[in-house]
N, C-alpha and C positions, 0 to 999 in steps of 0.2 A: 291811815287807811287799813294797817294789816288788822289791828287794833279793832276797827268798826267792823271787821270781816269775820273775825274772831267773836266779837260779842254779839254777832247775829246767827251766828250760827251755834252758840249756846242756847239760845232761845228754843230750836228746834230740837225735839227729841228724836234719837237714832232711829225710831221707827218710822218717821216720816222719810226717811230716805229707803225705805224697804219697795221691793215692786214686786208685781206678778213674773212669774217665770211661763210661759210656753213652750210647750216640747209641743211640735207637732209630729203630723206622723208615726204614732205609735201604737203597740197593740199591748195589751195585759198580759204578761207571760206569767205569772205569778199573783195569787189573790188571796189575803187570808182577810179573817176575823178573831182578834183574840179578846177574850176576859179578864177579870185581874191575874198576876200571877204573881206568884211567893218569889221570885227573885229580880219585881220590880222594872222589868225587860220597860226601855222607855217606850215602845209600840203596845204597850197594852193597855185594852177599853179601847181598842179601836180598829177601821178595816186599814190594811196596808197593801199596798201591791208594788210587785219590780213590775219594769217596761222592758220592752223586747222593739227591736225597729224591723224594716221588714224581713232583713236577712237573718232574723233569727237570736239576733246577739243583744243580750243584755244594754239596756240605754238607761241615760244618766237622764234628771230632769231637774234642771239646776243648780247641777252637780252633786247629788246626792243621790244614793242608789235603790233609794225606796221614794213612795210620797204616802202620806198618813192621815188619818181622821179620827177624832177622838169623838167614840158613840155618846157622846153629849152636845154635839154640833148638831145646830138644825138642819143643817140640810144632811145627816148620817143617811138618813133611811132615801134618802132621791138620789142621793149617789153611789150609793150600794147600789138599789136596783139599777143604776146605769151600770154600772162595773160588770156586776154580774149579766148582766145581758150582754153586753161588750167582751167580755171574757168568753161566754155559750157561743157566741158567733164569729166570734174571730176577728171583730171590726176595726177598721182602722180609728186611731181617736186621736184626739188634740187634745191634751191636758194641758191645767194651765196651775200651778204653785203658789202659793205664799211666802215669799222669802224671808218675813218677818216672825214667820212661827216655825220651827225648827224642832229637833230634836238631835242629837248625835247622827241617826241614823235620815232620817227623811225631813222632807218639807210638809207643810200643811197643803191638803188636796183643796184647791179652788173651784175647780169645775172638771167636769169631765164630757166631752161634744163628740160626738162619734160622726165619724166622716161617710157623707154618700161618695162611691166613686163616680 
C-alpha cells in the first residue's frame, strides 16, 4: 500500500501541490518599479510592494515580505494601475499570491481587489 502511495504520488509534479495565498485586509505601504539592474537584485523587471495592515505594521503575505510581478506578465500593466490607485487612496485590499512562483524575496502577485468598506 505505502508502495502504491508512493508511486502515485511521483506522477504528480511539486507544482501541483502549490496554492493561492490570500492576505486579506491590507493596504500598500510600499510600491516600487524597477528595470534591469547590474547587480542582478532578484525583484528586477518588475513592480514590487510591502503590505502594511491597518495598524501601521509591516504584513507578511504568505510569508514572504514583499509580493512581485515581472513586467513581462500580462496582466503587468492592470495591476500596476490597481496598485497605484490602491496606493493614491489608501484603500483597503485583499491580495491574493502564488505560491508556486517565488523568489528569495516575494511571491508572484495574483490579484489585487480593493475592498469597499
Amino acid at each position: 500500500m505505502k508502495k502504491l502511495i508512493l508511486a502515485i504520488l511521483l506522477f504528480f509534479p511539486p507544482s501541483s501541490f502549490a496554492a493561492i495565498e490570500y492576505c486579506p485586509d491590507v493596504y500598500i505601504a510600499d510600491l516600487w518599479v524597477m528595470g534591469a539592474r547590474d547587480d542582478g537584485l532578484a525583484m528586477q523587471n518588475g513592480l514590487s510592494m510591502r503590505l502594511k495592515d491597518a495598524s501601521g505594521n509591516y504584513a507578511t503575505c504568505g510569508g514572504k515580505d514583499y509580493v512581485y510581478m515581472e513586467t513581462d506578465n500580462p496582466a503587468y500593466s492592470g495591476l500596476l494601475s490597481m496598485a497605484l490607485a490602491a496606493r493614491m487612496s489608501a484603500a483597503k485590499l485583499q491580495i491574493a499570491v502564488n505560491t508556486s512562483v517565488e523568489n528569495e524575496y516575494a511571491y508572484q502577485l495574483a490579484y489585487i481587489k480593493i475592498i469597499s468598506d
